[in-house]
C-alpha positions as CSV (number, residue, x, y, z in Angstrom):
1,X,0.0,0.0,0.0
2,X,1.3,3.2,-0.7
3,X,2.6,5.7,2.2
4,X,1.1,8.7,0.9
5,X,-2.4,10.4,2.0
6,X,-4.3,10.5,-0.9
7,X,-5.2,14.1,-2.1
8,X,-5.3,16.6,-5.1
9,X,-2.5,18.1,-5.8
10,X,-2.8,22.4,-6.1
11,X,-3.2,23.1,-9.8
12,X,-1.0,26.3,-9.3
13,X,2.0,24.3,-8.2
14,X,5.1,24.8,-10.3
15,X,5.3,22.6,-13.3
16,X,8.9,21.8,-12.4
17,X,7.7,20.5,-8.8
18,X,5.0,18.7,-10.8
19,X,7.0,17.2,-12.8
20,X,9.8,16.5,-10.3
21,X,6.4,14.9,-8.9
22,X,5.5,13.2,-11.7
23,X,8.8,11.2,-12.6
24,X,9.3,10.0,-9.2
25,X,6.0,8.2,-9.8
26,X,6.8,6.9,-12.8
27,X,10.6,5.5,-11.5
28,X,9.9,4.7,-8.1
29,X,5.5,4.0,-7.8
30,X,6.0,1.5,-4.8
31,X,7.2,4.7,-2.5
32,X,5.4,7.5,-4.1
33,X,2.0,6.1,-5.6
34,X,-1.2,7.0,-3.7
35,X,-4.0,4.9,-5.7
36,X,-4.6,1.0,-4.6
37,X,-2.3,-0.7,-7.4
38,X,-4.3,-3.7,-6.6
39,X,-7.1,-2.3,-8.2
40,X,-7.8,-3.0,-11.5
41,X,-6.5,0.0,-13.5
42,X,-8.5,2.3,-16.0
43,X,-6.8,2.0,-19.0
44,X,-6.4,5.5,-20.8
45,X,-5.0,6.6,-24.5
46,X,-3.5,9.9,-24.8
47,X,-3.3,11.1,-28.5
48,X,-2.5,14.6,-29.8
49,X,-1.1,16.8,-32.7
50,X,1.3,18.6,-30.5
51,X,3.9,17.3,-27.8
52,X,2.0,15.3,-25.2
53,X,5.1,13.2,-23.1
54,X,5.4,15.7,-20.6
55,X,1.3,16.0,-20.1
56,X,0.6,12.2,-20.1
57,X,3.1,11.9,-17.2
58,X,1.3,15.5,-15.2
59,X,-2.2,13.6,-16.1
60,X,-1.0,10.4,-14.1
61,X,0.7,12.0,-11.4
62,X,-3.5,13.9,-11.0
63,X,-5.1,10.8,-11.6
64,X,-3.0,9.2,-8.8
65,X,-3.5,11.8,-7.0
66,X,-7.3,11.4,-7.2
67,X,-7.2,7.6,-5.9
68,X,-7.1,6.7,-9.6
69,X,-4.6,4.2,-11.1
70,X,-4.1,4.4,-14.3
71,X,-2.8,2.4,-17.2
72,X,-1.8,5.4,-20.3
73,X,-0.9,4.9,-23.9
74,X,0.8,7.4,-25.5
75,X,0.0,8.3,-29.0
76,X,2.9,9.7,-31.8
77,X,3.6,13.0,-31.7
78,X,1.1,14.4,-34.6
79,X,-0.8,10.8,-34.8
80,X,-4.5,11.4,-34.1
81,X,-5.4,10.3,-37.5
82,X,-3.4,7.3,-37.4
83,X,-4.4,6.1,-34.4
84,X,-7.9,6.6,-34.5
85,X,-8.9,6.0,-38.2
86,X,-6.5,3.0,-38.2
87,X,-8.8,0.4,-36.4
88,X,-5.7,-1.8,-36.2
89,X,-3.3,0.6,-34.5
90,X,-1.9,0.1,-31.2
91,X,-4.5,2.1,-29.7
92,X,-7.7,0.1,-30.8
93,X,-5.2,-3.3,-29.6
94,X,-5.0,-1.3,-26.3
95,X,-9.0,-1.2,-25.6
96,X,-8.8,1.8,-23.6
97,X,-11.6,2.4,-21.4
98,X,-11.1,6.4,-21.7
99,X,-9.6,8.3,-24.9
100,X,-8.1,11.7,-24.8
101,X,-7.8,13.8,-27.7
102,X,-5.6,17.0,-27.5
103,X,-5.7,19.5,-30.6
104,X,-4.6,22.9,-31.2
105,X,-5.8,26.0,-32.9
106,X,-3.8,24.8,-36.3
107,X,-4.8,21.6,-36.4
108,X,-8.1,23.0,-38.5
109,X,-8.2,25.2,-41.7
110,X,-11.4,27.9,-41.6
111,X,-11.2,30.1,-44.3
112,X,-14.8,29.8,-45.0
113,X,-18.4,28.4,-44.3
114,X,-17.6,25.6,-45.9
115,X,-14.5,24.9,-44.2
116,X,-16.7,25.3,-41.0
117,X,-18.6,22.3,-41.8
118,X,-15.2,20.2,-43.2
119,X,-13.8,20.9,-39.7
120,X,-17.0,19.7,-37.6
121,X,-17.5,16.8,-39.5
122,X,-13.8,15.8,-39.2
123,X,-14.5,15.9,-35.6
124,X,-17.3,13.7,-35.7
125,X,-15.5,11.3,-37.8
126,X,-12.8,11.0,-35.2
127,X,-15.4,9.8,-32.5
128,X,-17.7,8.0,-34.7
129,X,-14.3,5.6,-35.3
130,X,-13.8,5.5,-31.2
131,X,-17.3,4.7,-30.6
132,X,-16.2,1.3,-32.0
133,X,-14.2,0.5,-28.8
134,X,-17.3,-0.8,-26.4
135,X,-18.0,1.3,-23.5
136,X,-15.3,4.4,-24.4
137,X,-15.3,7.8,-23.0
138,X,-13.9,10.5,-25.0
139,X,-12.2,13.9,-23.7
140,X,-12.0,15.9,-26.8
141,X,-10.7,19.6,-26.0
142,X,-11.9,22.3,-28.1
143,X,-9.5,25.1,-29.4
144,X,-8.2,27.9,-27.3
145,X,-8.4,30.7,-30.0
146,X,-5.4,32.5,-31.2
147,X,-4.5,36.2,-30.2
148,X,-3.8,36.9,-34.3
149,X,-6.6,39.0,-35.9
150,X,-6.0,39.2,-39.8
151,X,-8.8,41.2,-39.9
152,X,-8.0,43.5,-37.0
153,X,-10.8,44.9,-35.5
154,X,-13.2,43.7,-37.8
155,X,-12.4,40.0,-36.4
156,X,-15.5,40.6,-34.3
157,X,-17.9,42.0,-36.8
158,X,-17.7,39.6,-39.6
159,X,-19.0,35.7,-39.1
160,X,-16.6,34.2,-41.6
161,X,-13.7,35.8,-39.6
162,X,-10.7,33.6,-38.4
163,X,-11.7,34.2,-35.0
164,X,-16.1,34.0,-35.4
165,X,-15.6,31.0,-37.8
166,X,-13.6,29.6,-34.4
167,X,-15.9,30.2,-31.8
168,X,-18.5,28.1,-34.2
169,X,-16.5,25.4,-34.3
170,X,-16.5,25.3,-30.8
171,X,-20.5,25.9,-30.3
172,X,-20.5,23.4,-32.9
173,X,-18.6,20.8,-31.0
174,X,-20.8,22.1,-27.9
175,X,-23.9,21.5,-29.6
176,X,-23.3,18.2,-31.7
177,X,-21.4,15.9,-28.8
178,X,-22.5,12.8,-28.6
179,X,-23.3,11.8,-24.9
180,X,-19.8,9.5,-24.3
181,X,-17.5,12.5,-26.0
182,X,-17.4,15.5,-23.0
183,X,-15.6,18.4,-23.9
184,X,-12.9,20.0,-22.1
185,X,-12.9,23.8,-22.6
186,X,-9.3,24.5,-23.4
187,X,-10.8,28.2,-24.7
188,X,-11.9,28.7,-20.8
189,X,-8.2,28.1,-19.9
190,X,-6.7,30.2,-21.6
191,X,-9.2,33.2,-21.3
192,X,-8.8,32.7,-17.7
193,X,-4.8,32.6,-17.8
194,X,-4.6,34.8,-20.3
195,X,-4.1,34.5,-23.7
196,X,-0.7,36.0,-23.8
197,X,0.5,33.5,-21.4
198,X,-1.2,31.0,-22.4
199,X,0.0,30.8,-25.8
200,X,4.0,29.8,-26.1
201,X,4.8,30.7,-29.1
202,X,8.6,29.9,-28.9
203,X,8.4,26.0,-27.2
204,X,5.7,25.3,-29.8
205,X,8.1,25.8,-32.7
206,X,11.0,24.7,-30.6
207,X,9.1,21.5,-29.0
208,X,5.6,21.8,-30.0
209,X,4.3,22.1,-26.8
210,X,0.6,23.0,-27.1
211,X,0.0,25.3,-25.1
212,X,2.1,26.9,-22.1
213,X,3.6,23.8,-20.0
214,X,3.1,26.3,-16.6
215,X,-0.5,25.3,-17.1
216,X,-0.3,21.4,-17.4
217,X,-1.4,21.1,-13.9
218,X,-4.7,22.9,-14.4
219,X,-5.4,20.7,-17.8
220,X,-4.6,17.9,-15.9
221,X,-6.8,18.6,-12.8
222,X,-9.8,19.4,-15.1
223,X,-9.3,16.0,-16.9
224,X,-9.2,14.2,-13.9
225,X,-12.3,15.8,-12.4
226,X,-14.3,14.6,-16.0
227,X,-12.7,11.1,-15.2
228,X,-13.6,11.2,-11.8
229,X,-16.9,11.5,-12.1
230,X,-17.4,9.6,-15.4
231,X,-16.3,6.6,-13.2
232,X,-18.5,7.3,-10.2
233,X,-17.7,9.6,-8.1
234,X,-19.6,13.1,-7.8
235,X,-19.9,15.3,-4.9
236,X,-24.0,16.7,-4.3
237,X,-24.0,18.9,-1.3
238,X,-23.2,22.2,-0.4
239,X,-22.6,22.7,3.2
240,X,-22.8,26.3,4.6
241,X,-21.9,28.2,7.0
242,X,-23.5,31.3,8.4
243,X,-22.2,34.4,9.9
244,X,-19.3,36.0,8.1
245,X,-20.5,33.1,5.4
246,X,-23.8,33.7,3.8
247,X,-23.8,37.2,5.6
248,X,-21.6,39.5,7.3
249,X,-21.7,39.8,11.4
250,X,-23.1,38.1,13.3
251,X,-27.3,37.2,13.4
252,X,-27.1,36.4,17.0
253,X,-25.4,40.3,18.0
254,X,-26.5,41.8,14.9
255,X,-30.0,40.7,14.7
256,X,-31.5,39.4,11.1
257,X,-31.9,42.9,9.9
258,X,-28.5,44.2,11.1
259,X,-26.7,42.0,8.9
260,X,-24.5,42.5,6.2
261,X,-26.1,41.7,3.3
262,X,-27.6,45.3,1.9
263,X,-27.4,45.9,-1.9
264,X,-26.5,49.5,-1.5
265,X,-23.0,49.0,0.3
266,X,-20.1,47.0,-1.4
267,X,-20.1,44.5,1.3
268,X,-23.7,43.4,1.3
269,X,-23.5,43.1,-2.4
270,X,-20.5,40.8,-2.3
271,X,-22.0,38.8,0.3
272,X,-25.5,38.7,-1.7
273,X,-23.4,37.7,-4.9
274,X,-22.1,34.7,-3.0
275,X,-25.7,33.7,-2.5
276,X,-26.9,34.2,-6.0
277,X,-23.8,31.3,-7.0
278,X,-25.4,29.1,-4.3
279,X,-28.5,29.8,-5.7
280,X,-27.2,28.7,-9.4
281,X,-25.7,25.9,-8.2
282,X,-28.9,24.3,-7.0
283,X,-30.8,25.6,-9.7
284,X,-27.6,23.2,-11.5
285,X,-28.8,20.0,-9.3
286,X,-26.4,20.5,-6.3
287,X,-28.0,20.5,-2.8
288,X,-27.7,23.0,0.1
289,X,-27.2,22.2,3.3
290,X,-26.2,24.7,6.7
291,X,-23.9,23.8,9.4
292,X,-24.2,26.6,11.9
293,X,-23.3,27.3,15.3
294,X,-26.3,29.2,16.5
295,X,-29.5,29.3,17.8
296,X,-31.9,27.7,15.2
297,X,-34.6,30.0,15.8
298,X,-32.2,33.1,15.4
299,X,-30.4,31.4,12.6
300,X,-33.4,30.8,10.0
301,X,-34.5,34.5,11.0
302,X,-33.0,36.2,8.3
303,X,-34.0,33.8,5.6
304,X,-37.3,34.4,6.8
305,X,-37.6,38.1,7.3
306,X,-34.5,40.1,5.7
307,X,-36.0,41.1,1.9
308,X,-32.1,41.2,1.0
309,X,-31.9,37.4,1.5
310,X,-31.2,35.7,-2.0
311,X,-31.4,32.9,-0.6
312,X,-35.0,31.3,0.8
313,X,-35.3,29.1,3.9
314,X,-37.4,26.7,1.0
315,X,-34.0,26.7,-0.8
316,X,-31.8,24.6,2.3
317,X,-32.7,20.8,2.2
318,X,-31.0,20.3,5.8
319,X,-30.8,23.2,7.9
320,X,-28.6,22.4,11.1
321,X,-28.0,25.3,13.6
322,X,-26.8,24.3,17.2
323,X,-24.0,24.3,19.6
324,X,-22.5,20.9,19.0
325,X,-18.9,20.4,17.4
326,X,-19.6,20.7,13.1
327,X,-17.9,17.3,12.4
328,X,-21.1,15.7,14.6
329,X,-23.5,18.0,12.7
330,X,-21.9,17.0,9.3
331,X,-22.4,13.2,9.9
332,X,-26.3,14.0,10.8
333,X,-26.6,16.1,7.2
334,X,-25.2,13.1,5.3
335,X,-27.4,10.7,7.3
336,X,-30.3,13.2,7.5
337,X,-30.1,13.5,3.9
338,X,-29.3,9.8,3.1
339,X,-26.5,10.1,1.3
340,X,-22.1,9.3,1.7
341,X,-20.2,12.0,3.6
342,X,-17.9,11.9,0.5
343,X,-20.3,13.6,-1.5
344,X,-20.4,16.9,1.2
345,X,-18.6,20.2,0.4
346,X,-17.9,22.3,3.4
347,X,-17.7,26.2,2.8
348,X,-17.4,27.9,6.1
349,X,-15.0,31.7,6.6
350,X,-13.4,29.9,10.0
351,X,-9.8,28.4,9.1
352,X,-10.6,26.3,12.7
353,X,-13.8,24.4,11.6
354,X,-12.2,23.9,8.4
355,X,-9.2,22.3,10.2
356,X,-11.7,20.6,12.2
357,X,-13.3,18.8,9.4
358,X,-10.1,17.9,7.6
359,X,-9.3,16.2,10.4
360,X,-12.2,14.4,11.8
361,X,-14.1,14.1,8.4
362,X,-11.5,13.1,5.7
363,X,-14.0,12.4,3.2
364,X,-15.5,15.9,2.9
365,X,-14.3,18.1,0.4
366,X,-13.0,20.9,2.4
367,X,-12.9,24.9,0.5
368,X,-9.7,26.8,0.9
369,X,-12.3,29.9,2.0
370,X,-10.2,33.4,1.6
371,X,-10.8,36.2,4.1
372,X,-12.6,38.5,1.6
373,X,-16.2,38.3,0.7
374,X,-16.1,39.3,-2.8
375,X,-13.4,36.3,-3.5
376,X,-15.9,33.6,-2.1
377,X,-17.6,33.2,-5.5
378,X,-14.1,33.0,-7.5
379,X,-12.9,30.5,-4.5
380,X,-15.2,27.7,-5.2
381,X,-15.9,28.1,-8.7
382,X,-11.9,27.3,-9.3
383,X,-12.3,24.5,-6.5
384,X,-14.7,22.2,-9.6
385,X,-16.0,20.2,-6.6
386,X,-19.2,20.1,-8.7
387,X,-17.9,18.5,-11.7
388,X,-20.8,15.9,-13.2
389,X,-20.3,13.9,-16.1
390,X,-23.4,15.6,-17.5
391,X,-26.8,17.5,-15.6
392,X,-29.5,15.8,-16.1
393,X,-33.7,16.9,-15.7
394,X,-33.5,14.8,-12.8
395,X,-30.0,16.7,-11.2
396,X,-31.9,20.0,-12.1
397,X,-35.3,18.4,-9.9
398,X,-32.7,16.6,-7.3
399,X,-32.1,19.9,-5.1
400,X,-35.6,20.7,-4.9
401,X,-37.0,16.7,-4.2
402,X,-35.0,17.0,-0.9
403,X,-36.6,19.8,0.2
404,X,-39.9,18.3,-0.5
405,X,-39.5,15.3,1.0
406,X,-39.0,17.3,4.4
407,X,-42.9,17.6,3.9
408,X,-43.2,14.2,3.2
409,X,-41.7,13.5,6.4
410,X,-43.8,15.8,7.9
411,X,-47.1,14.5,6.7
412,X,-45.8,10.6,7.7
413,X,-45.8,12.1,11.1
414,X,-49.1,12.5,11.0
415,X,-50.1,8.8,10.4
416,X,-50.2,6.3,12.8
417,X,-49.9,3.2,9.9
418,X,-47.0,3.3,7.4
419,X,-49.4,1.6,4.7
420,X,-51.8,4.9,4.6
421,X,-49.2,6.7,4.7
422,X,-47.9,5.4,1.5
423,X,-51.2,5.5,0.1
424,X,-51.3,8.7,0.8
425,X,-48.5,9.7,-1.4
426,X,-50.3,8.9,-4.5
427,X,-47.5,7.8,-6.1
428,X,-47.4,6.3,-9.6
429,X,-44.1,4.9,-11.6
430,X,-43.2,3.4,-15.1
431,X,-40.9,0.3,-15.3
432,X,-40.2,0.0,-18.9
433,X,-36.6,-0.6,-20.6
434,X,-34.4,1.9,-22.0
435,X,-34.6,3.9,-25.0
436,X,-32.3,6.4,-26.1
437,X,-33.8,9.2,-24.6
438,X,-32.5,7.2,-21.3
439,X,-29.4,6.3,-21.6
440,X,-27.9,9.3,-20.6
441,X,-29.6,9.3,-16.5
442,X,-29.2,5.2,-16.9
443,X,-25.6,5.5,-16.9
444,X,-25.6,8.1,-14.4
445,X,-27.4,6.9,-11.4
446,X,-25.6,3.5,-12.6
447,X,-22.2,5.3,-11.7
448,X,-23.7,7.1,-8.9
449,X,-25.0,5.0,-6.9
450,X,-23.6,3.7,-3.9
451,X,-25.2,2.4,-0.9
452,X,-28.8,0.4,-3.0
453,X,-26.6,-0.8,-5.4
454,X,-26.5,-5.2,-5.6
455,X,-23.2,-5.2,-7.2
456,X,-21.9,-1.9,-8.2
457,X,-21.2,-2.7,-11.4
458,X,-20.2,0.5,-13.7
459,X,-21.4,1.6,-17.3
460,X,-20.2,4.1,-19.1
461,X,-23.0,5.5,-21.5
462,X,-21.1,4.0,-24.5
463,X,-21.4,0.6,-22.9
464,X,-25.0,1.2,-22.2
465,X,-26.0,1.7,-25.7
466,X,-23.8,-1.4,-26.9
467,X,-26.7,-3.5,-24.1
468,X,-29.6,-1.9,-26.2
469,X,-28.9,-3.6,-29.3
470,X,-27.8,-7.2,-27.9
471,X,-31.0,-9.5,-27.5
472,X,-29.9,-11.6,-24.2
473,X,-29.6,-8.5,-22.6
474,X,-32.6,-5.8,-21.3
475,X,-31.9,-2.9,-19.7
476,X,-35.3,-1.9,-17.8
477,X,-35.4,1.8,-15.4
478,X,-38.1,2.8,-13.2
479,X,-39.4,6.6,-13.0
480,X,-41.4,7.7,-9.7
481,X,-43.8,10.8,-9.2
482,X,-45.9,11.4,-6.0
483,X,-48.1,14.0,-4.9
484,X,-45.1,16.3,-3.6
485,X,-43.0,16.2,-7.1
486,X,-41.9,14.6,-10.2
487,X,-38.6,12.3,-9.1
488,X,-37.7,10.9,-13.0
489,X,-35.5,7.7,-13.5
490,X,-34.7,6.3,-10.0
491,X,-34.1,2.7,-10.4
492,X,-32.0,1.0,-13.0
493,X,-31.9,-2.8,-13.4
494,X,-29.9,-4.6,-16.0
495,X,-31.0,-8.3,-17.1
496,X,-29.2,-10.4,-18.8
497,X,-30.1,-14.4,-20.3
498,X,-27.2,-16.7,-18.5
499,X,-25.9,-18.8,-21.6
500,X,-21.9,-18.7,-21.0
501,X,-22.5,-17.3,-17.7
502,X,-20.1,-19.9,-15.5
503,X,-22.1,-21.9,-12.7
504,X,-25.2,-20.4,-14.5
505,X,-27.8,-22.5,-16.7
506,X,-28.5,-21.4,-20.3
507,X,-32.2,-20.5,-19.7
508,X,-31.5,-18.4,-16.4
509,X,-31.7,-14.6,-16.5
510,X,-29.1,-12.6,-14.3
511,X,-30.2,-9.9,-12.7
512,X,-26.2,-8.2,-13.5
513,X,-27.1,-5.2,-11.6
514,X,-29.7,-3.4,-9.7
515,X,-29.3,-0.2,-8.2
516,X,-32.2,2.6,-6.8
517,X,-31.6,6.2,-5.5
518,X,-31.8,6.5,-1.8
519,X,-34.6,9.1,-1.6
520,X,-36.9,6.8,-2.5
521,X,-36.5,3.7,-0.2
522,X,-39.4,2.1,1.3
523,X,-41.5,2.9,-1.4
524,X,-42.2,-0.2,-2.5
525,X,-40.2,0.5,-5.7
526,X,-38.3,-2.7,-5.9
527,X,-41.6,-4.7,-5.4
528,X,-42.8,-2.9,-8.3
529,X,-40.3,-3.0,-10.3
530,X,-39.8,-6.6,-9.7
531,X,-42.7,-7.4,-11.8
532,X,-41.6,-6.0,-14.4
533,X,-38.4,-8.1,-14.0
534,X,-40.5,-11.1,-13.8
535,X,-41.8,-9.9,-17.4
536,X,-38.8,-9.5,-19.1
537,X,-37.1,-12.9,-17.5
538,X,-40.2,-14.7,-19.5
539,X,-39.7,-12.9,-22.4
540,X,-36.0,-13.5,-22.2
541,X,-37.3,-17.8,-22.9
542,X,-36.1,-18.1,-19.2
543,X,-36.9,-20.7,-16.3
544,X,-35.1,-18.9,-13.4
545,X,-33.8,-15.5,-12.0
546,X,-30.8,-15.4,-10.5
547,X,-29.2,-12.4,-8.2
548,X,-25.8,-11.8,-7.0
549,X,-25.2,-10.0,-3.9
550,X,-21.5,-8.0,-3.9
551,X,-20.5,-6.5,-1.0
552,X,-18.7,-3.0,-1.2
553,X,-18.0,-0.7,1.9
554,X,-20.6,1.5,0.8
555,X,-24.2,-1.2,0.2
556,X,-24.5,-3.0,3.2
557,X,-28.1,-1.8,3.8
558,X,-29.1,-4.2,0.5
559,X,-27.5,-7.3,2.4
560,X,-30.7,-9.2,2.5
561,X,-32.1,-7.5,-0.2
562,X,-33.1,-10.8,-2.5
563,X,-34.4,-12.5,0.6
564,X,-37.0,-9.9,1.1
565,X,-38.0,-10.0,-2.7
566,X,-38.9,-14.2,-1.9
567,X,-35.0,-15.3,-3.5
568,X,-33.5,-18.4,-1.7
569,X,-29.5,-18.7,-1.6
570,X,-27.9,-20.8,-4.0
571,X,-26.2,-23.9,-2.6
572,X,-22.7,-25.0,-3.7
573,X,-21.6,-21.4,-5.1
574,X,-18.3,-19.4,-4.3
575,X,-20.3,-16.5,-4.9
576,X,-23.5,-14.8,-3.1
577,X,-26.2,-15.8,-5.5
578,X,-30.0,-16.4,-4.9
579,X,-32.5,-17.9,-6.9
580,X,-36.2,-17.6,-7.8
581,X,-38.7,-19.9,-9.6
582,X,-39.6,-17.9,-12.4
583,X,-43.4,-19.4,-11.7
584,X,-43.3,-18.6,-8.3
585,X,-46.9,-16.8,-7.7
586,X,-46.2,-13.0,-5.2
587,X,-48.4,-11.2,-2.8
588,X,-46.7,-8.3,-2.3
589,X,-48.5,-4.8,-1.4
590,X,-47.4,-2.0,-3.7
591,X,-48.8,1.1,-3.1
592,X,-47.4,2.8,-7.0
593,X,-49.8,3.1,-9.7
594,X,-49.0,2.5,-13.6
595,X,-48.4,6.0,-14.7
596,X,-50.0,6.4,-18.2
């Protein structure tokens, strides 16, 4: 095992440290490696038209950094097109799991409209010929656009302009992705940096570097994040502090209209800027929690009463204001809100409670907060703890279904039996299998989820479409709505007909994985979807389903999952597997109607 805590490294770092960094890894990974080398690693190609050796070996050092290990091939220097258009060069013999393609400015000719649509089509021949790898995910950057204007001033006013003709190709590439090819915004980069720096004119002719080798480590970061959450892992809450947080002072001294957070002054306005990100950021999918030392009472006052407030009491899922120590009250929100404590982001102005939950939390993403108000926003926009491999309809409802089901659990309080209660919900679902139109939130909650998830078995969306089109396998997902709001695709169940399967007959159907959002346990939902399971199995010609129970540190609650659902453990089997007679008649209450 390695020796080394595991943890990002600071993008800003000096590419000679990083580097330094970076072949220590490479020479000497027993003593400097972070990520469990026992794991199997993600395989991931590299190809570029510039010089790439010194980026592939900052991209590992990230990715090790991250608790990923990875196994990188290294294209030719200039040798995207034989690569990837060769379907028998070493790339395709590699079967990478993840492909990242690195272009430049002049690597495209756009002299006219035409030239537009030569470019864009280029591009989608390049991932139409990856798509043939099963399962891939491809980072394609777009182009950082040159300082040069031919057409000096004019650049901006004519669209067939160097520089328009550019920023179509990049809405184009935007706009026409498919849903396995994410794009990494290398034009972001270097408006951020600064064109000037950004672009090295003297190491591109001398080494054909691509861009400025000082920003390597930022690239890198940002490609790790995509990967990172491609392969499962995605943070979901915001955690908040109060006073000298959300607000200036201090709503206990202060009082909830003697805060700082007044439009007219510069200091109300920075804090009230801060709010209006939060505010985006749910709107986005991500929820908002508070972690307060205060009185609750005197804490929510301002939500309620100050007009300034951006922010809305109906906006906080889990709103936790009292005296105890913050690491306690950030184990409640995680339980409270049923979801891993490695998916919580803690933003609070106090370098002690920070320290605090470094410390005593390890998993929570912790916000290097700076002491000025009107750098909160720039602070954790450049932290990317929100980076999603895409936002779904059902991120964008996901803030907002917390906060309802706070009245859920209000109005269950109000029945004495769990059955009315249920009733009461009015809930109806679909269980149908997967079209296109759902592949993109099937391979996401597939990735996602953690603790109801039988065998944790990941998917990338590439993968998932490969499924549609194989008969012996059906891919089925179950949508929910109730009374209180509209929860989309929560369940995702993948079956698939046994033949080859070892210690498996031909005619059985595999249940190869079944996993379901938290927020709607005890809902019946697997009872219902079951029978559609049932369904399928039969249509699949098959006698018996079988279910494999894996255990991860994460999905202990689904231990006796199959039991419930009338399974009985196979004997004679190395592996946790159950059985059920296809014929086997259920009486089972399920309180979800057939949605139309």
């Amino acid at each position: 095992m390695a020796n080394i805590k595991r943890t990002e490294l600071n993008p800003e770092e000096s590419v000679s440290k990083i580097l330094k960094m970076a072949n220590a890894l490479i020479r000497h990974p027993e003593e400097n490696a972070c990520a469990d080398r026992t794991q199997k690693a993600l395989k991931i190609a590299v190809v570029g038209s510039h010089s790439i050796q010194h980026f592939v070996r900052v991209l590992n050092l990230y990715l090790d950094r991250a608790g990923i290990y990875a196994d990188i091939y290294e294209g030719e220097y200039g040798g995207i097109n034989m690569d990837v258009l060769d379907e028998n060069s070493e790339l395709y013999k590699f079967e990478p799991d993840v492909v990242v393609i690195m272009m430049r400015y002049n690597d495209v000719r756009l002299e006219t409209e035409a030239d537009l649509e030569r470019e864009s089509a280029m591009l989608k021949n390049l991932w139409s010929h990856l798509d043939k790898i099963a399962g891939v995910t491809i980072l394609q950057t777009n182009f950082a656009i040159r300082t040069a204007r031919p057409m000096g001033a004019l650049e901006a006013a004519y669209s067939d302009s160097s520089m328009s003709l550019m920023k179509r190709l990049n809405l184009a590439m935007t706009g026409e992705h498919p849903t396995n090819v994410h794009i990494v915004d290398m034009e972001y980069f270097s408006s951020y940096y600064g064109k000037k720096n950004w672009f090295d004119e003297s190491s591109y002719f001398l080494t054909k570097q691509g861009f400025n080798m000082e920003y390597m480590g930022p690239v890198a970061a940002e490609m790790t994040r995509i990967i990172k959450a491609v392969t499962g892992h995605t943070n979901k809450c915001l955690v908040l502090d109060l006073d000298n947080t959300l607000w200036g002072g201090v709503v206990g001294d202060d009082g909830a209209m003697g805060i700082e957070i007044d439009p007219h002054n510069p200091l109300g306005e920075a804090y009230r800027h801060f709010q209006s990100y939060c505010l985006e950021l749910k709107k986005r999918g991500v929820i908002l929690a508070v972690n307060s030392k205060n009185n609750e009472e005197t804490a929510k006052e301002p939500f309620i009463s100050n007009p300034d407030m951006i922010l809305k009491l109906d906006d906080i899922a889990c709103f936790v204001a009292n005296w105890n120590d913050k690491a306690s009250n950030m184990s409640y929100i995680a339980k409270s809100l049923n979801i891993g404590m490695d998916t919580l982001v803690f933003f609070d102005d106090n370098p002690a409670e920070r320290e605090i939950i470094r410390k005593f939390c390890p998993e929570v993403t912790v916000i290097d907060v700076p002491d000025e108000a009107e750098n909160y926003v720039r602070a954790l926009d450049s932290a990317s703890a929100f980076e999603w491999a895409a936002i779904t309809k059902e991120d964008r409802e996901r803030s907002d279904s917390y906060i309802q089901n706070a009245r859920r659990e209000e109005m269950m309080s109000s029945f004495v039996d769990y059955d009315e209660y249920l009733k009461a919900l009015e809930m109806k679902g679909k269980c149908d299998r997967v079209g296109e139109n759902e592949i993109e939130r099937f391979a996401q909650l597939t990735n996602k989820s953690n603790q109801f998830n039988l065998r944790t078995q990941r998917y990338s969306e590439g993968e998932i479409a490969d499924m549609l089109k194989q008969e012996n396998i059906s891919c089925l997902y179950v949508s929910l709505s109730d009374k209180f709001s509209q929860y989309g695709i929560i369940s995702c169940i993948i079956l698939k007909k046994a033949s080859g399967i070892e210690g498996l007959n031909d005619d059985d159907c595999f249940i190869d994985n079944w996993c379901m959002s938290c927020r709607v346990l005890k809902r019946s939902v697997e009872n219902f979807a079951f029978e559609k399971v049932v369904e399928e199995a039969k249509r699949m010609g098959c006698k018996r389903i079988v279910g494999e129970y894996i255990r991860s540190k994460k999905n202990g609650m689904v231990d006796g999952f199959y039991a419930k659902l009338g399974f009985t453990p196979m004997e004679n089997s190395e592996r946790v597997l159950y059985q059920y007679d296809i014929n086997k008649k259920r009486e089972e209450k399920i309180w979800i109607q057939k949605a139309d």
